[in-house]
C-alpha positions in Angstrom: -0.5 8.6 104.0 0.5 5.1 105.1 3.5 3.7 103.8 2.8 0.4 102.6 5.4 -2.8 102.7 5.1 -5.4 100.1 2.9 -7.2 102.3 0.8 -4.6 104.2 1.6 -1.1 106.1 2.7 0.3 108.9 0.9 1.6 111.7 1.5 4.1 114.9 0.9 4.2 118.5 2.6 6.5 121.1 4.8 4.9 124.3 5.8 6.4 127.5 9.7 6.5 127.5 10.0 6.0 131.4 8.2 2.9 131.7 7.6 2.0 127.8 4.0 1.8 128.3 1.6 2.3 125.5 -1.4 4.3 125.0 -4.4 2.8 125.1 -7.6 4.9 124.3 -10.6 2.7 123.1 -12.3 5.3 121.1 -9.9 8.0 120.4 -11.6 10.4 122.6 -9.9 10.5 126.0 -12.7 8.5 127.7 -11.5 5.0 128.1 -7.2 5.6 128.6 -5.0 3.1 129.7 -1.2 2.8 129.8 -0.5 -0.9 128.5 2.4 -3.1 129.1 1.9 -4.5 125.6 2.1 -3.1 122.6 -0.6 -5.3 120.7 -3.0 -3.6 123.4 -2.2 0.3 122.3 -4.1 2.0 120.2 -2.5 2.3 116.4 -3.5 4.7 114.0 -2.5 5.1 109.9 -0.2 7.7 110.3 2.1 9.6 113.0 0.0 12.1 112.8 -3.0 10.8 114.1 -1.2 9.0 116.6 0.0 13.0 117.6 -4.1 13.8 117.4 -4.6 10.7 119.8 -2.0 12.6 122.7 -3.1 15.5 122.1 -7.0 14.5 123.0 -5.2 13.1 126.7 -3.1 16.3 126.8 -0.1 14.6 126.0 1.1 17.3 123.6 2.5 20.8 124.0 1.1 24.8 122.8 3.0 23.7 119.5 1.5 20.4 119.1 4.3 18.5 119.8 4.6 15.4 122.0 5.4 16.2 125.3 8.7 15.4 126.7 8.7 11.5 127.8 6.4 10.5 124.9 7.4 9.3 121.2 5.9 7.8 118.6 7.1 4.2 118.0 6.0 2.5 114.4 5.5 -1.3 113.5 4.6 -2.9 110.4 1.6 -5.2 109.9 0.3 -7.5 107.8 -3.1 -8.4 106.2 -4.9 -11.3 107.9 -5.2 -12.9 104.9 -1.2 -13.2 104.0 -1.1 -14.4 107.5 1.0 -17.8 106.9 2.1 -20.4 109.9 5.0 -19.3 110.2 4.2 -15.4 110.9 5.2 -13.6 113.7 4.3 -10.0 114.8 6.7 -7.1 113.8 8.5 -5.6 116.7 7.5 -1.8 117.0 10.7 0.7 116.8 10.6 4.6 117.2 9.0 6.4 114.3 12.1 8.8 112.8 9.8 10.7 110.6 
């Protein structure tokens, strides 16, 4: 379940520790994958968990289903487009502690 903030949720996406890339995989299915230098361009899912299902579909996870070694899942909060106000500016993502 997505935790919600007063003002929205938060989301999930999975970064490369060595280079702080993010995945990018267009339709979740290990077709169209891309390592992105910024974080508005990876793909985020509703829950850590599905940002786990999204690694393991590109082999990024171990027997155990665990992230490999190198990968974590990182967490930002968002907002919906219509509380948007001038002044708004993009959460920075930080690593999911779950």
């Amino acid at each position: 379940m997505t935790r919600t903030s007063e003002q929205g949720g938060v989301e999930y996406a999975i970064r490369r520790d060595k280079d702080g890339a993010w995945l990018y995989d267009g339709d979740m299915d290990g077709t169209d994958v891309a390592w992105e230098p910024d974080a508005d361009n990876a793909t985020w899912t509703e829950t850590p968990e599905q940002a786990v299902e999204v690694a393991d579909v590109n082999r990024l996870t171990t027997a155990d289903y665990t992230l490999q070694d190198g990968y974590s899942v990182w967490e930002r909060d968002w907002v919906n487009e219509e509380d948007l106000t001038e002044d708004w500016e993009p959460a920075e993502p930080r690593p999911y502690k779950g």
